[in-house]
N, C-alpha and C positions, 0 to 999 in steps of 0.2 A: 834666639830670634832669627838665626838667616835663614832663609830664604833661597834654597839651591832648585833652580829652575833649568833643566834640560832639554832645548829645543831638538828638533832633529828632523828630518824633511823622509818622508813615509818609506821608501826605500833601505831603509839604513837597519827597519826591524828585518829584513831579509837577511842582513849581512851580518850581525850581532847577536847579544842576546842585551837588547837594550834595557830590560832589568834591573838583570846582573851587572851593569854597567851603572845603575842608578845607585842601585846599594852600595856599589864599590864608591863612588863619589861623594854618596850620602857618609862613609865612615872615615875617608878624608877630612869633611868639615870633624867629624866627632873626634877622630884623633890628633885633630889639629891644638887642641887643648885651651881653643881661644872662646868656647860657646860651652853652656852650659846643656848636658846631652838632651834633655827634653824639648828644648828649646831650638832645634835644629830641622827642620820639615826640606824636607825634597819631594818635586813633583818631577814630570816630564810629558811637554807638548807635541805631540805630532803634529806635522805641516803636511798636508796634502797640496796644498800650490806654494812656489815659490821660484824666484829668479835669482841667477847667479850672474854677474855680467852680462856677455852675449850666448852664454850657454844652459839661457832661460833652467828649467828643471833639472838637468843630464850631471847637474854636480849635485852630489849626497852633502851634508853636512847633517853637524852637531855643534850645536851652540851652548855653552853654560852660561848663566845668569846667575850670580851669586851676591845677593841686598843684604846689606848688614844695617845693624844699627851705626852711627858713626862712632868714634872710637877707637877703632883700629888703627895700628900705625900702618905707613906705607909700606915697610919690612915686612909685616906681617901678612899684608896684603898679598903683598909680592912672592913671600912663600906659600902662602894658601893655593896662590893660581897658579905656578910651578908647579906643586903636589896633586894641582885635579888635570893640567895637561899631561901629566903624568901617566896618568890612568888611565886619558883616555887615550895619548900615543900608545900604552899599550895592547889595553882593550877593542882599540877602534882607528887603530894605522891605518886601515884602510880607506879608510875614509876621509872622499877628497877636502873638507874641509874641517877644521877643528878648533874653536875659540874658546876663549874665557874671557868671561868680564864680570870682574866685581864691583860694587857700586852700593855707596855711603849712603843710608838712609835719614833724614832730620830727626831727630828722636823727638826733638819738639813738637812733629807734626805727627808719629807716628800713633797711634790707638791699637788699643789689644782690648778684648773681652775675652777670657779664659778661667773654665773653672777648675 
C-alpha cells in the first residue's frame, strides 16, 4: 500500500536521470521488507513554478512523500527515511534541496478497489 511520491522542481530533470532515481527509491521501499511487493507504487511530480525563501525558483529540489498505512513503528519509519536520503545524497547531491517525509495514513478512512 505506500505510496512513494517524488516531487522535484523542473530543472533537476537536467541534472539527473530522474528515473533512474525513481526506481532506485521505488526498490528501497521493496527491500525494506515492511510492504508487500505489489502493493508498493511510485510516481513522480514535476513542478514548474515554485518558491524557496527569498531565492524564489533558483533552488532545485527534490521532495519525497512516502503514505503508508498506519502500523509502522517509528524505528521503522525512521529507517525507511534514512535508506531513501540515502539514495538520493547519492544520486542527487547536488541538489540544493533534499527531504523525506513519511506520513501515517487512517486505515479506517482509507478505500482501495483492486482487481
Amino acid at each position: 500500500m505506500p505510496h512513494l511520491i517524488m516531487e522535484y522542481s523542473n530543472s533537476v530533470e537536467e541534472r539527473l536521470n530522474v528515473s533512474g532515481l525513481l526506481e532506485d527509491l521505488h526498490q528501497v521501499v521493496i527491500d525494506s521488507g515492511l510492504f508487500e511487493i505489489d502493493s508498493v507504487k511510485s510516481r513522480a511530480q514535476r513542478y514548474h513554478h515554485w518558491l524557496v525563501g527569498d531565492a524564489a525558483d533558483s533552488v532545485d529540489f527534490i521532495h519525497l512523500r512516502l503514505e503508508l498505512l498506519s502500523g509502522r513503528t517509528a524505528e521503522q519509519k525512521r529507517g525507511l527515511a534514512k535508506s531513501l536520503i540515502a539514495v538520493m545524497r547519492q544520486s542527487a547531491g547536488q541538489i540544493e534541496s533534499l527531504t523525506v517525509d513519511i506520513r501515517d495514513m487512517d486505515k479506517d478512512a482509507f478505500q482501495r478497489i483492486s482487481s
